[in-house]
N, C-alpha and C positions, 0 to 999 in steps of 0.2 A: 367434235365440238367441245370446248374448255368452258366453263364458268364459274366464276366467283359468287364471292357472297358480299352486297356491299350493306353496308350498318350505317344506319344514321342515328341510332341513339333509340327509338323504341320500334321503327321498322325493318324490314329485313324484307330484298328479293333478285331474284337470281337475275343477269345477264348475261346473254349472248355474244361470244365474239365474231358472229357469224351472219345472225339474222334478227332482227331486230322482235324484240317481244311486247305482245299488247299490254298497255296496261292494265293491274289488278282493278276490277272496282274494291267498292267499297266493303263487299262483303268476303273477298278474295285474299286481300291484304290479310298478312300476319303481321302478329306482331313478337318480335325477338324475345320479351321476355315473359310471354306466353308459349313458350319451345317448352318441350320437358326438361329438368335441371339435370338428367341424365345428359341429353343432349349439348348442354350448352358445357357444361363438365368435360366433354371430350372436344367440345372446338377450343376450350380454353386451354387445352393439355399441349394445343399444335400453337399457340401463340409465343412470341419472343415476349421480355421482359417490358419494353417500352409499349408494346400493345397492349397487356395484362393491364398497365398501367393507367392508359388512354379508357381500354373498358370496362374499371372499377368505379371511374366517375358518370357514370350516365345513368345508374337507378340504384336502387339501394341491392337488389337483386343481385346486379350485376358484379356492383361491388362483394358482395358476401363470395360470389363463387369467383369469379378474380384474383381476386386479394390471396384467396386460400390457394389458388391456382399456383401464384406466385411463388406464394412458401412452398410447396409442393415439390416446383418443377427447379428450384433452389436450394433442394438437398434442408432443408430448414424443418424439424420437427415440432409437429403441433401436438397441442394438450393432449391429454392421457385421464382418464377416471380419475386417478391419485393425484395426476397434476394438471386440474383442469385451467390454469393458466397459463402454460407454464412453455415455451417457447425457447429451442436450443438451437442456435444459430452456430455454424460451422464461424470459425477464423477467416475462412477463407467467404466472406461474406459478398456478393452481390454489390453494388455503387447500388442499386435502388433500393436497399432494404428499407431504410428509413423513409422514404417515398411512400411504399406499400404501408410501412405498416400505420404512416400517419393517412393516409387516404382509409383504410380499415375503418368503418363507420360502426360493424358489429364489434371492434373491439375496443371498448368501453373500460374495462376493469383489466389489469396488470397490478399484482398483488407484490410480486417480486421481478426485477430486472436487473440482468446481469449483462453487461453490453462491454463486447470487446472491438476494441479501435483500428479500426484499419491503419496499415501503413506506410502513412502517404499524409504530408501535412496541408495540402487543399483540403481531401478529406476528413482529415482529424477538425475541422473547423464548423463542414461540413454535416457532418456528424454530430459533433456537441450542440450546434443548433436544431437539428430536426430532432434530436434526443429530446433535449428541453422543449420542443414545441408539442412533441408526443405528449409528454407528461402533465402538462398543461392542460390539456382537451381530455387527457382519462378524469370518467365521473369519480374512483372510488379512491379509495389509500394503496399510494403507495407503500410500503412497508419496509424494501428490503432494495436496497440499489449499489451493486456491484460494477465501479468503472475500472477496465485491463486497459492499461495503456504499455503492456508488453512488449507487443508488435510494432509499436512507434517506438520505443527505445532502442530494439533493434535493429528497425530502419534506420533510423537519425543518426548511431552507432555506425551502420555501414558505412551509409553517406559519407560519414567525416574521418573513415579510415580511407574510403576510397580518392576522397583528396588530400589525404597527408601522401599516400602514395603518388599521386599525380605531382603536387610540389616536389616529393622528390626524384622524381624523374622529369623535373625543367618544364610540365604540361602547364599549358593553360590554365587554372581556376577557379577563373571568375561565374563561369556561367551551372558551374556546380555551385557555387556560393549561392548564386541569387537564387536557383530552385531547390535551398535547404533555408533560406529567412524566412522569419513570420515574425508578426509586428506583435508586438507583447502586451499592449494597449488593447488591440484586439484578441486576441487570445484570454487574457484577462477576465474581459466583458463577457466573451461567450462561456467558458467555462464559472465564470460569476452567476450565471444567468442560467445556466442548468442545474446552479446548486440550489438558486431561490427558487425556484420551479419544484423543485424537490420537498424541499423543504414543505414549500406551500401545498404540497401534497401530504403532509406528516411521517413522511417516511421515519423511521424508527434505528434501521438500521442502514449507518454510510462504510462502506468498504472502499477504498480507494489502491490499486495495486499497480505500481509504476509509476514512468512518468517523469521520473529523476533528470533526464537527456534534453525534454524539452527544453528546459531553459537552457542547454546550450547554441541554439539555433533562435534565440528572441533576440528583435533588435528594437531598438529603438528611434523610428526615423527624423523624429522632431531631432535628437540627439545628433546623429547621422550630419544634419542637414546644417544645423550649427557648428559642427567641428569641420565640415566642408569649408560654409562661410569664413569660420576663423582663418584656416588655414589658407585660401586663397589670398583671403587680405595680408594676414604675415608673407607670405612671399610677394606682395605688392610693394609691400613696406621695405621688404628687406632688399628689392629691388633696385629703391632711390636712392640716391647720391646722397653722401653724408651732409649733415644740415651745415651748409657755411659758418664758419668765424665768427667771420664778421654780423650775423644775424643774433649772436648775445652781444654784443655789442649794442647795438641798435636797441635793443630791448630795454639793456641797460640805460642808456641816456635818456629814452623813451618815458619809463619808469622814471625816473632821476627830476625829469622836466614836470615830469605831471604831481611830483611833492613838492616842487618848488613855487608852482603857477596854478597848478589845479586848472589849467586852461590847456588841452591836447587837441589839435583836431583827428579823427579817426585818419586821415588820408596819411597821416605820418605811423599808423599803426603795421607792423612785419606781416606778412602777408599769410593767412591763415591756413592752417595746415589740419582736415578734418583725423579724428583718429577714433578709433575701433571700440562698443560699448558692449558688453557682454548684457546681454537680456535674461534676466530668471524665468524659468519656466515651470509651473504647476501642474507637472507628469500625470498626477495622478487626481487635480481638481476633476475633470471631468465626468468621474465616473462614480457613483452614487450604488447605494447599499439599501436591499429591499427594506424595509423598516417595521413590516406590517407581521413579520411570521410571530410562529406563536411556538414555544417549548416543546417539542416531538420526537429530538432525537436520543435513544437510548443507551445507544451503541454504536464509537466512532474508531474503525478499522483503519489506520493507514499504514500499508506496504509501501508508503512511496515520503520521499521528501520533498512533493512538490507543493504540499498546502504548509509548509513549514521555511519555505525561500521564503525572502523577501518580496517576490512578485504576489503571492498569496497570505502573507502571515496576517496581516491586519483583519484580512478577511476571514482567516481561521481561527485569531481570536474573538472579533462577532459571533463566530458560529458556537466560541463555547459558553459567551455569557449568555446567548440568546437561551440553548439548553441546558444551561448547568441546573437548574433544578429537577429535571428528570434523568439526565446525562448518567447512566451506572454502571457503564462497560467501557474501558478507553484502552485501546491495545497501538500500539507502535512496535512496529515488527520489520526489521531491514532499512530503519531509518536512518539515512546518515547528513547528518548537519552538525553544525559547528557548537562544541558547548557554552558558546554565549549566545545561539538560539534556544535551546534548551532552557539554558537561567531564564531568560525572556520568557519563554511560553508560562514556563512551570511557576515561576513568579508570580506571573499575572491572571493564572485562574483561579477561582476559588467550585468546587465541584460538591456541593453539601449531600448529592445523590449516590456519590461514588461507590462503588461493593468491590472493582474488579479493575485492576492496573497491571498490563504488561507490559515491558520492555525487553527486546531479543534484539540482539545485532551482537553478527557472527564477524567479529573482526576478523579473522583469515590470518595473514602475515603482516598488518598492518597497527600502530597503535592509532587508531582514527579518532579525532576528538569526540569523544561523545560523551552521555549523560553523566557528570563526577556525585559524587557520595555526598559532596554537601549541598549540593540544588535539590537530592534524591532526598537528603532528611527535611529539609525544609516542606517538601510539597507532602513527604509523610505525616509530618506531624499537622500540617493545616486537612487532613483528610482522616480522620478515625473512624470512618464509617467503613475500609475497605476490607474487606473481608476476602480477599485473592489475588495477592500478589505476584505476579513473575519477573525475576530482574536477570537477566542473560548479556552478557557482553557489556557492562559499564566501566565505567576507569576506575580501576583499583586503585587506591593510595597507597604509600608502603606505611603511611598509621590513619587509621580511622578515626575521627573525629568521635570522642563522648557524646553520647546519648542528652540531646537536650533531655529530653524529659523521657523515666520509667515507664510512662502510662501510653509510649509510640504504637499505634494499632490497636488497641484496645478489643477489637472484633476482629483481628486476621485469623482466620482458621486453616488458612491455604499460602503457604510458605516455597519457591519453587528460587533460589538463586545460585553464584557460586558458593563453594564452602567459606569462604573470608567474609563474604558477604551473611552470612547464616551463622558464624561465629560471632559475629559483630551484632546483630539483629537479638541474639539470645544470649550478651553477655551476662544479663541476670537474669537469674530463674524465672523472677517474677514476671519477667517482660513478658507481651502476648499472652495473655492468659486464657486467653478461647483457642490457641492453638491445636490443632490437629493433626495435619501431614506436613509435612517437610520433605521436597526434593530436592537433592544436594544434584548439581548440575556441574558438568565440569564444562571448560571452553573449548572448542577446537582449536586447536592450534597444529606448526609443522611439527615435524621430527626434532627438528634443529632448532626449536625454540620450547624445549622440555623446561628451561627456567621459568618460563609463566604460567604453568597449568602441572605444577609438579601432586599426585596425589596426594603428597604429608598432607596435603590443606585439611584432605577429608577428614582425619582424623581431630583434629582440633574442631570441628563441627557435630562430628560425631558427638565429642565430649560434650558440647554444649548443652546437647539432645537429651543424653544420659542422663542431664539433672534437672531435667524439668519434671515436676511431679506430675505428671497425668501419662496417660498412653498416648503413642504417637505412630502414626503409620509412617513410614518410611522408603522412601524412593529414593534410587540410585542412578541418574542420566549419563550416562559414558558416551562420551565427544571424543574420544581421543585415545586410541590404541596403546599408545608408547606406557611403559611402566605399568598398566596398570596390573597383568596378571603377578609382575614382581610385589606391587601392591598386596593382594589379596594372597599371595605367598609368605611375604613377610608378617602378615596375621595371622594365619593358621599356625605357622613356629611359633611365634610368641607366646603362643597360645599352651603354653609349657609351665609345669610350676617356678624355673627361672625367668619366665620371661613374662610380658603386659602386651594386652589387649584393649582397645576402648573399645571393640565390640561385645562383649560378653558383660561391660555394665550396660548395656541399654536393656533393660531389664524391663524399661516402658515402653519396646516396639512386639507389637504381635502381628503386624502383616509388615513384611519386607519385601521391594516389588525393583527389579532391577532391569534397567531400559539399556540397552547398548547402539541406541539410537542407529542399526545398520552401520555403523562405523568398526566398531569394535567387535572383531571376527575371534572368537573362542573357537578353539583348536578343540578337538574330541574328545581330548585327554583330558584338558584342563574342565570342559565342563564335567566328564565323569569321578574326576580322583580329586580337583580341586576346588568345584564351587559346593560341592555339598557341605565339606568340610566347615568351609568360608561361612554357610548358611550354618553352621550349627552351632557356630561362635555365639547367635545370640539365644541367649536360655528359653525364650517365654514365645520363640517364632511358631507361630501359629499358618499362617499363611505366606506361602511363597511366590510371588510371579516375577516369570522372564516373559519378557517382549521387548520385542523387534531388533529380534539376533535374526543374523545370516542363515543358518545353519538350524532350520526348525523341523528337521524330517521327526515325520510318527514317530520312528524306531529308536531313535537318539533319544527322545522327549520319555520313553518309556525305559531305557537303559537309566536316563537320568531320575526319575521318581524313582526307580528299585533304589538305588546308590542316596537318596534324603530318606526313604522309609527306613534304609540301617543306621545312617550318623544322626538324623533329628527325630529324639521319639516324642518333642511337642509339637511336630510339626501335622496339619490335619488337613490341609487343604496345597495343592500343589499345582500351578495352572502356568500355560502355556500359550501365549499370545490370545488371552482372554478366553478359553477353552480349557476344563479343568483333565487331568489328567490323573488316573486312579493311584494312589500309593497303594503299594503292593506291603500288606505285614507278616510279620512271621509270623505262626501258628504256637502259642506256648503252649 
């Protein structure tokens, strides 16, 4: 004999496929969420997702062990002691997640949300609205909201390799087109609407990473729909027979009679011919911008250039006047758009909170229009509050424009750019005068393109350093393998009573810290017979670090402090991907 268990929501009782059973009275009846939670814990472990789902909603009970059930049997990690909010959702995420977690009645408070985007653009729409509706119904602050739209870049990426391939092989590709559009109107609004949501939560910090792709698959069907219109009517037009002769004619004596008589009757008028009116249309009246938030965010991360398109920009300068009086971290990191977006943004903000401004993009083998030196000094000089600058991958000039004004930065203590760039920033002593550390950054670049990222630069930076009157700690970022060991070769020769050095004036660096960013592979030799040398060029080095070389075994790390404990005897401190490593001394 087989039996189930049927639920009606707070009762529970077995049937028979066999024999028919009496009914419970009154005292007999159970009730389901009167079971022990042990109990109901392991019926919820044999439940599919759509059921969890169905009996999260019938008691509060239910919901609590449900909902968890979900996350559970979905590979989904829940809170921990240390992180008792704190929810790591696989990539590989579940269609009902946002279902569950907005059905979730015990989960009230999300401190921090990092939510990465399926990929699939039903879902991506999907998504961005139950996202914003979550956020909405949590009682506490947001704080910390991290959007990955990764995984839709390369989706949308495939998609549209997989039909340049089909075009060229004569396939059909229409019906790939229509299930890679999304209407951008709506797209828009939904993603507008998880950022006021946000907002309206105080969140503090926005991170944004990706996302670049979408707007190649936005259309616009108002658009669409008018260029249809047009064009059917031009081939209507261009259809008919050329307009007879004889009909300027007619027009002419027409006209002719009616200045003469000023008496026409219409029946003598050429027979009317209707013709085609283009309509304007207000793309973007419809759609309206919260008005009520209040100054929250602190810190604005974008990895992506979608809040800098034109589909978003309007909406992302809202979001910086709204915050600019708390606003003290603004990073842009892999952004690429056009330097007359840039002039635009950077123009038009004024940020009186600001402390901290990055800018990195890794042009590769491209010169990509991006941020120029004179939009860069403009927004410098309207910001004297920043105190930490990083500038990576901007357009160099081949001359830099003079320094409007001596007094640029007045509180920067944190200096991180190329070396043209840092020669330029310190042509006078006096400039920066809270200055502290300085990272000379080099670019990546290919092999075959050593003319744009040639070392000499370092050296005219270096100089710049040497005459600043304070101490300055110093960082070295290597991007780029080619030259550079001939670099630091050709300083240690120099380093001759015939020859010159701009390392051995920096007489104001006492911690030298040198990053080879994993790119730049130092051969065995070169770091035991050459970099100690290299380090002892400067006199007053007190502290050395290497990080994030290839090549970091124990026994290397210890060959190399013997080889600085003999060439730097001011050398006192010697570390090794932030772990200190003993200098070994001679015994006098």
């Amino acid at each position: 004999m087989t039996s189930k268990l049927a639920v009606d929501g707070t009762r529970a009782h077995s049937t028979s496929c066999s024999a028919p059973i009496p009914p419970l009275t009154e005292d007999e009846q159970v009730s389901l969420i009167s079971l022990p939670v042990e109990l109901l814990d392991q019926i919820a472990e044999h439940l599919d997702n759509q059921s969890l789902l169905l009996l999260c909603k019938l008691s509060r009970k239910l919901n609590d062990i449900a909902t968890r059930a979900f996350l559970k049997i979905n590979g989904i990690s829940g809170p921990t002691s240390s992180t008792p909010y704190r929810y790591l959702v696989t990539r590989l995420d579940p269609p009902g997640l946002i279902p569950a977690l907005y059905a979730a009645l015990w989960l009230t408070s999300l401190t921090s949300i990092t939510f990465y985007f399926s990929p699939d653009l039903k879902r991506l729409v999907f998504e961005t609205r139950g996202l914003a509706d979550l956020i909405q119904r949590l009682e506490g602050r947001v704080e910390h909201l991290e959007l990955n739209f990764g995984d839709v870049d390369w989706w949308v990426n495939d998609r549209l390799q997989r039909i340049r391939a089909a075009k060229e092989n004569g396939e059909e590709v229409h019906e790939l087109w229509e299930a890679l559009r999304m209407d951008k109107t709506v797209w828009r609004a939904v993603f507008e609407r998880l950022l006021d949501r946000a907002f309206g939560k105080g969140i503090k910090t926005l991170m944004v990473v990706n996302g670049d792709k979408i707007r190649d698959v936005l259309i616009d069907p108002d658009r669409e729909k008018r260029e249809a219109e047009e064009a059917a009517a031009a081939t209507v037009l261009a259809a008919r027979a050329p307009v007879d002769v004889g009909l300027f004619y007619k027009l002419s004596e027409w006209v002719h009679r009616f200045f003469e008589t000023g008496q026409i009757s219409t029946a003598s008028l050429p027979p009317f011919q209707p013709r085609i009116s283009r309509r304007v249309h207000d793309t973007y009246g419809g759609l309206k911008y919260a008005s009520d938030q209040r100054a929250c965010l602190k810190k604005l991360d974008l990895h992506s250039s979608m809040l800098l398109q034109p589909l978003f920009f309007q909406k992302t300068l809202k979001i910086f006047r709204t915050h600019a009086p708390v606003l003290h971290t603004l990073c842009f990191i892999g952004v690429r758009v056009s330097s007359g977006a840039w002039q635009d943004l950077l123009s038009s903000i004024t940020l009186p909170a600001l402390t901290s401004f990055i800018y990195m993009l890794d042009t590769l083998l491209v010169d990509y229009p991006t941020i120029t030196v004179s939009t860069l000094q403009d927004f410098l000089v309207r910001h004297p509050t920043i105190t930490s600058l990083t500038l990576y991958g901007i357009l160099l000039p081949s001359q830099f424009p003079e320094l409007k004004s001596e007094d640029i930065l007045p509180n920067l203590e944190f200096l991180e750019a190329h070396p043209k760039v840092v020669t330029w920033l310190l042509k006078n002593a006096e400039t920066l005068p809270t200055l502290t550390t300085v990272a000379i950054r080099s670019e990546y670049t290919a092999s075959w393109m050593d003319h744009r990222n040639s070392y000499g630069d370092f050296d005219w930076a270096l100089l710049a350093i040497s005459r600043l009157p304070r101490e300055i700690k110093l960082q070295l970022k290597l991007n780029k393998e080619a030259n550079f060991v001939a670099w630091i070769t050709v300083h240690v020769e120099k380093y001759s009573p015939e020859g010159r050095s701009e390392f051995p004036k920096l007489t104001n660096v006492k911690e030298f810290t040198v990053s080879c960013q994993y790119l730049v592979k130092l051969e065995e030799s070169t770091l035991l017979d050459l970099v100690p040398k290299w380090v002892a060029l400067l006199p007053c080095v007190e502290v050395f670090n290497l990080v994030e070389i290839s090549n970091q075994e124990g026994t290397l790390a210890i060959k190399l402090a013997d080889k600085l404990g003999k060439c730097c005897q001011s050398l006192k401190k010697f570390m090794v991907e932030m772990e200190e490593v003993p200098i070994p001394r001679a015994n006098n």
